[in-house]
mmCIF file of the C-alpha atoms, coordinates in Angstrom:
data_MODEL
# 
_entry.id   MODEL 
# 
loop_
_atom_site.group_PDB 
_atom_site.id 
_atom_site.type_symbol 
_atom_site.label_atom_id 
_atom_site.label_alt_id 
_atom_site.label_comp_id 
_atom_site.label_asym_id 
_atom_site.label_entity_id 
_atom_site.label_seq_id 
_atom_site.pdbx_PDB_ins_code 
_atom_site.Cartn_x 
_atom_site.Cartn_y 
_atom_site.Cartn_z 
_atom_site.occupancy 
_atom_site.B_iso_or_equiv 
_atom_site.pdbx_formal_charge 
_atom_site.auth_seq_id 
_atom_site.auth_comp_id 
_atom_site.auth_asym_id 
_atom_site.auth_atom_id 
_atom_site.pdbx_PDB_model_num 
ATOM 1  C CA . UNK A 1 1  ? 0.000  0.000  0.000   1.00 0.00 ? 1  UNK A CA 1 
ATOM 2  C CA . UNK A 1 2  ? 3.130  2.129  0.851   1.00 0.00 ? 2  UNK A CA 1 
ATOM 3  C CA . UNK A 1 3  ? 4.345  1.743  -2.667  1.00 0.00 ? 3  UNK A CA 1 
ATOM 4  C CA . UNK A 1 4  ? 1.186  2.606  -4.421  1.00 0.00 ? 4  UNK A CA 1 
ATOM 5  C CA . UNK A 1 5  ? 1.237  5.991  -2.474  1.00 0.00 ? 5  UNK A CA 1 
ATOM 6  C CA . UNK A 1 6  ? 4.387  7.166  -3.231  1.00 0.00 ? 6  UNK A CA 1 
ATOM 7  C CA . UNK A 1 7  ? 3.922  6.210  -6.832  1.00 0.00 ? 7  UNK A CA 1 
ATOM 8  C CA . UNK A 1 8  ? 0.361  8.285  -6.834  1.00 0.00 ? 8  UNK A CA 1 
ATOM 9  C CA . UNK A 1 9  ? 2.566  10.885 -5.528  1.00 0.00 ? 9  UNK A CA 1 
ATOM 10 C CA . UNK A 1 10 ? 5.410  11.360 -7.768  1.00 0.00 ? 10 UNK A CA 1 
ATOM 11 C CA . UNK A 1 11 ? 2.426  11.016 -10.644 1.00 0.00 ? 11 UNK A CA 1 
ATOM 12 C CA . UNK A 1 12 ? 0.300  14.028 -9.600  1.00 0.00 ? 12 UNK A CA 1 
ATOM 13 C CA . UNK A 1 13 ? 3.796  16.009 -8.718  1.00 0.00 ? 13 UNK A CA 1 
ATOM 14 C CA . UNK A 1 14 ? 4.874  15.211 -12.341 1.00 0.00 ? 14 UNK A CA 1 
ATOM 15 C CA . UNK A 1 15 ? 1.428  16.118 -13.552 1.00 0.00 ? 15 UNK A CA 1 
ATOM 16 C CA . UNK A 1 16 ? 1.188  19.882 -11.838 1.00 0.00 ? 16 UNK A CA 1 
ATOM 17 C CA . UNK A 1 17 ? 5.048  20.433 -12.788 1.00 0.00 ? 17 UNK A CA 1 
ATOM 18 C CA . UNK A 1 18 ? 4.019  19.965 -16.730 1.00 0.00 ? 18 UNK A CA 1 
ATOM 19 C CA . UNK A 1 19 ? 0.881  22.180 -16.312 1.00 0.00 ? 19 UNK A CA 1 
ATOM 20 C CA . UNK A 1 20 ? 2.834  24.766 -15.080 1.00 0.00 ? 20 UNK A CA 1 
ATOM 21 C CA . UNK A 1 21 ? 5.481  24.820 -17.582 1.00 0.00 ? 21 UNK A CA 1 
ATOM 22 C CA . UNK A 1 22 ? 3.191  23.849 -21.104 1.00 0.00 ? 22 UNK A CA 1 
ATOM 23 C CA . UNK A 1 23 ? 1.840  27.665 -21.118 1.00 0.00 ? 23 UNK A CA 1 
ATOM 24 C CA . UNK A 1 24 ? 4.995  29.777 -20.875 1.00 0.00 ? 24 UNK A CA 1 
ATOM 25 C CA . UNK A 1 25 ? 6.716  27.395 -24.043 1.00 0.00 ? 25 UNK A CA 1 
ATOM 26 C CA . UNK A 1 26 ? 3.199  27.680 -26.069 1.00 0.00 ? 26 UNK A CA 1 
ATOM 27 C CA . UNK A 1 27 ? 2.829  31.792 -25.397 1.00 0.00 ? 27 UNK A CA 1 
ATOM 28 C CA . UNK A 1 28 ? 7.252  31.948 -26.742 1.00 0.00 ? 28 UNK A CA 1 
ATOM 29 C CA . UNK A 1 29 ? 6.230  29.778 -29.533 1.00 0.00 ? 29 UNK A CA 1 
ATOM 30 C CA . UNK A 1 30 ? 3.225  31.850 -30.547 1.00 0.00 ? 30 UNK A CA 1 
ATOM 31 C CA . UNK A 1 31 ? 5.278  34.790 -30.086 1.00 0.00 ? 31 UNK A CA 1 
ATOM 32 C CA . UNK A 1 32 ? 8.002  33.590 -31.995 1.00 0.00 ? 32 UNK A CA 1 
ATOM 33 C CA . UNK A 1 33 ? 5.898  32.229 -35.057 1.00 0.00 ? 33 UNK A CA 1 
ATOM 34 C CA . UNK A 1 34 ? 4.238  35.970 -34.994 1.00 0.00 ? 34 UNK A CA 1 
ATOM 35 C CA . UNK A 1 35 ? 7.591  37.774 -35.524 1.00 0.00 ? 35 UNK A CA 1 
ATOM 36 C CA . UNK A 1 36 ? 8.401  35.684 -38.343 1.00 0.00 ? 36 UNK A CA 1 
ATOM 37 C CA . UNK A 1 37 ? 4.943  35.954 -40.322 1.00 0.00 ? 37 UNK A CA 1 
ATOM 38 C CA . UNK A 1 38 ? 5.589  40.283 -39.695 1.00 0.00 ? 38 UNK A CA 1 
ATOM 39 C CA . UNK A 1 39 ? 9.151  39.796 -41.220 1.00 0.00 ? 39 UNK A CA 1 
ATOM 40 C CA . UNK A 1 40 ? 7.953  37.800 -44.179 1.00 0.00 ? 40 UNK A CA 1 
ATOM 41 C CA . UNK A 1 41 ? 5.101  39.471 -44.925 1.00 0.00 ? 41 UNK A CA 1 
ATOM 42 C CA . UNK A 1 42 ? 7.633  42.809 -44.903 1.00 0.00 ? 42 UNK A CA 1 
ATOM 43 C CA . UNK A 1 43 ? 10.005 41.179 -47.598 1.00 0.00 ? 43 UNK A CA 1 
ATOM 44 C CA . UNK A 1 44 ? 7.443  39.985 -49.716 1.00 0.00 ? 44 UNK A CA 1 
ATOM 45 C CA . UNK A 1 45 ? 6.101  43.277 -50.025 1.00 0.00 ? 45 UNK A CA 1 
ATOM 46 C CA . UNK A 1 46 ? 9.729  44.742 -50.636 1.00 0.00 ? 46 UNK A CA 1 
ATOM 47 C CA . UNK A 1 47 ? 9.801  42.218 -53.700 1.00 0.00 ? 47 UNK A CA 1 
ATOM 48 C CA . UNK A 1 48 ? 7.248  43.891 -55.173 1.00 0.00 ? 48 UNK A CA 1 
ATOM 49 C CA . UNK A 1 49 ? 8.612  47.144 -54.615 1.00 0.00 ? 49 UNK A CA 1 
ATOM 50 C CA . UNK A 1 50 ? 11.532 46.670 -55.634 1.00 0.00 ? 50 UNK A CA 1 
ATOM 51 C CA . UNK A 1 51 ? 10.567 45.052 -59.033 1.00 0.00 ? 51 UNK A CA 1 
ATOM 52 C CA . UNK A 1 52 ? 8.624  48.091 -59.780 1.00 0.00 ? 52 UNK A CA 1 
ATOM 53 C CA . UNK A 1 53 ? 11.452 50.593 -58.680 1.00 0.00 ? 53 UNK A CA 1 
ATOM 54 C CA . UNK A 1 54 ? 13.436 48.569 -61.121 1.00 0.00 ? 54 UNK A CA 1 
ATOM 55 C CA . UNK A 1 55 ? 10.663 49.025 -63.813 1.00 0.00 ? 55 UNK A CA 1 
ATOM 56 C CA . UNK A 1 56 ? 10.506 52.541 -63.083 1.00 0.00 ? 56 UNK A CA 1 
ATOM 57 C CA . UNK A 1 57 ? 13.833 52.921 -63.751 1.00 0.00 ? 57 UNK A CA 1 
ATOM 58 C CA . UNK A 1 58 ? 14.262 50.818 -66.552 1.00 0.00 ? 58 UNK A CA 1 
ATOM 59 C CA . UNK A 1 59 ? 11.253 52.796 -68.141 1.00 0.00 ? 59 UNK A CA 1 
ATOM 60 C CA . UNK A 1 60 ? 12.658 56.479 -67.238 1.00 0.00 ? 60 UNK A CA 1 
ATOM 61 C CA . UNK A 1 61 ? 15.914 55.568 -69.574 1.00 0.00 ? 61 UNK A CA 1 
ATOM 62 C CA . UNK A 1 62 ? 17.922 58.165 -67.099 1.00 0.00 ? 62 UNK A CA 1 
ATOM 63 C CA . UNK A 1 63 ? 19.804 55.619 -65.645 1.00 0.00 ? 63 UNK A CA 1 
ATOM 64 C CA . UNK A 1 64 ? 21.825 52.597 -66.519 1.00 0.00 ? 64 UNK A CA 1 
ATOM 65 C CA . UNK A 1 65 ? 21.213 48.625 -66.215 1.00 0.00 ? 65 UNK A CA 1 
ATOM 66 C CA . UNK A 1 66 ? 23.490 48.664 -63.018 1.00 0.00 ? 66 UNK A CA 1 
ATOM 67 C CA . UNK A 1 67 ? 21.774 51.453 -61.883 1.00 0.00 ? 67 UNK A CA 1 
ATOM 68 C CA . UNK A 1 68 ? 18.406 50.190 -61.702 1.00 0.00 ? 68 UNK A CA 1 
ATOM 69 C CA . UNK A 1 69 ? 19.761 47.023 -60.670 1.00 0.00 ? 69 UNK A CA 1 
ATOM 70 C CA . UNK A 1 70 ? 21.849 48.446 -57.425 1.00 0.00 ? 70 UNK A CA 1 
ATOM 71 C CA . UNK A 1 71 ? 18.244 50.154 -56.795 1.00 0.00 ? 71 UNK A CA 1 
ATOM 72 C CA . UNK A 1 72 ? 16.930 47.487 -56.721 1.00 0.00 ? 72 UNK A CA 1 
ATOM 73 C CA . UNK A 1 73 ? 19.245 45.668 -54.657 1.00 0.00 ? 73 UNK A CA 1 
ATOM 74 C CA . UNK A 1 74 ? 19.156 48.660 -52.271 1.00 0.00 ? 74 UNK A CA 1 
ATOM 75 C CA . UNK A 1 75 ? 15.012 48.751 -51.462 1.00 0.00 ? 75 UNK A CA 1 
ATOM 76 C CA . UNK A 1 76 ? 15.238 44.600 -51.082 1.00 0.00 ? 76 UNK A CA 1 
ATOM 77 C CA . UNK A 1 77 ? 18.219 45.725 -48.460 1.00 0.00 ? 77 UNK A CA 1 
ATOM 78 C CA . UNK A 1 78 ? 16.337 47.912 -46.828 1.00 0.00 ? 78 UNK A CA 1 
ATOM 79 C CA . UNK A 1 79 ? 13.170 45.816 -46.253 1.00 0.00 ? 79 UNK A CA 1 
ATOM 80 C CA . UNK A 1 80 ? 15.213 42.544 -44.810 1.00 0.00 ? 80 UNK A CA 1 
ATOM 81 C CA . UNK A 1 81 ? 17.521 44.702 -42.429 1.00 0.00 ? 81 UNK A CA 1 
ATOM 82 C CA . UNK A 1 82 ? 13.261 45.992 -41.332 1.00 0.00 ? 82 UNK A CA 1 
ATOM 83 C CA . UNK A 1 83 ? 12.741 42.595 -41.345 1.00 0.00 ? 83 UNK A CA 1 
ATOM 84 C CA . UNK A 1 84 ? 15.287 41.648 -38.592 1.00 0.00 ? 84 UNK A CA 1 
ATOM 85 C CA . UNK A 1 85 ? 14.364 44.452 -36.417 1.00 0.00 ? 85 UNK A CA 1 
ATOM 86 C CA . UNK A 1 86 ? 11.400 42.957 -35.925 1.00 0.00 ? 86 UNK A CA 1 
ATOM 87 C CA . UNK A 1 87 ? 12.333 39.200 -35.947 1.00 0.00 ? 87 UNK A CA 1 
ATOM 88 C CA . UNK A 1 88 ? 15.640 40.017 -33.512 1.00 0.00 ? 88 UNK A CA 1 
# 
C-alpha cells in the first residue's frame, strides 16, 4: 500500500510540474511564429517594390542597367535589415 502511495505521488507532482510549464513554451512559440509571419510578410512586399522601382527605372531611360539594378538591390536591403528588427 506504501508503494502505491508514493507512486500516486510522484504522478500528480509530475502532472502539476508539466501544467505549469506547457503555457509559458506555447505563449514563446506563438510569439516567436508571430515575428516571423511580420518579417515575411515585410520582404514579400519589398519584392514587389523593388521590381517596380526597377521598372521605373528601366522605363525612365535616365539611368543605366546597373543602376536600376543596385536600386533594386538597395530597397530589397532595406526591407530585410526591417525585417530583422522585428524578428531580432
Amino acid at each position: 500500500m506504501n508503494r502505491k502511495a508514493g507512486f500516486q505521488a510522484v504522478a500528480s507532482n509530475l502532472a502539476i510540474a508539466t501544467a505549469l510549464l506547457i503555457p509559458p513554451l506555447t505563449s514563446y512559440a506563438t510569439e516567436q511564429g508571430e515575428q516571423r509571419r511580420e518579417a515575411r510578410d515585410i520582404k514579400q512586399d519589398a519584392r514587389q517594390k523593388a521590381r517596380e522601382t526597377k521598372a521605373e527605372c528601366k522605363a525612365g531611360d535616365e539611368k543605366s542597367r546597373a543602376e536600376c539594378r543596385q536600386d533594386k538591390r538597395e530597397a530589397k536591403q532595406d526591407a530585410r535589415k526591417e525585417g530583422q528588427d522585428i524578428k531580432y
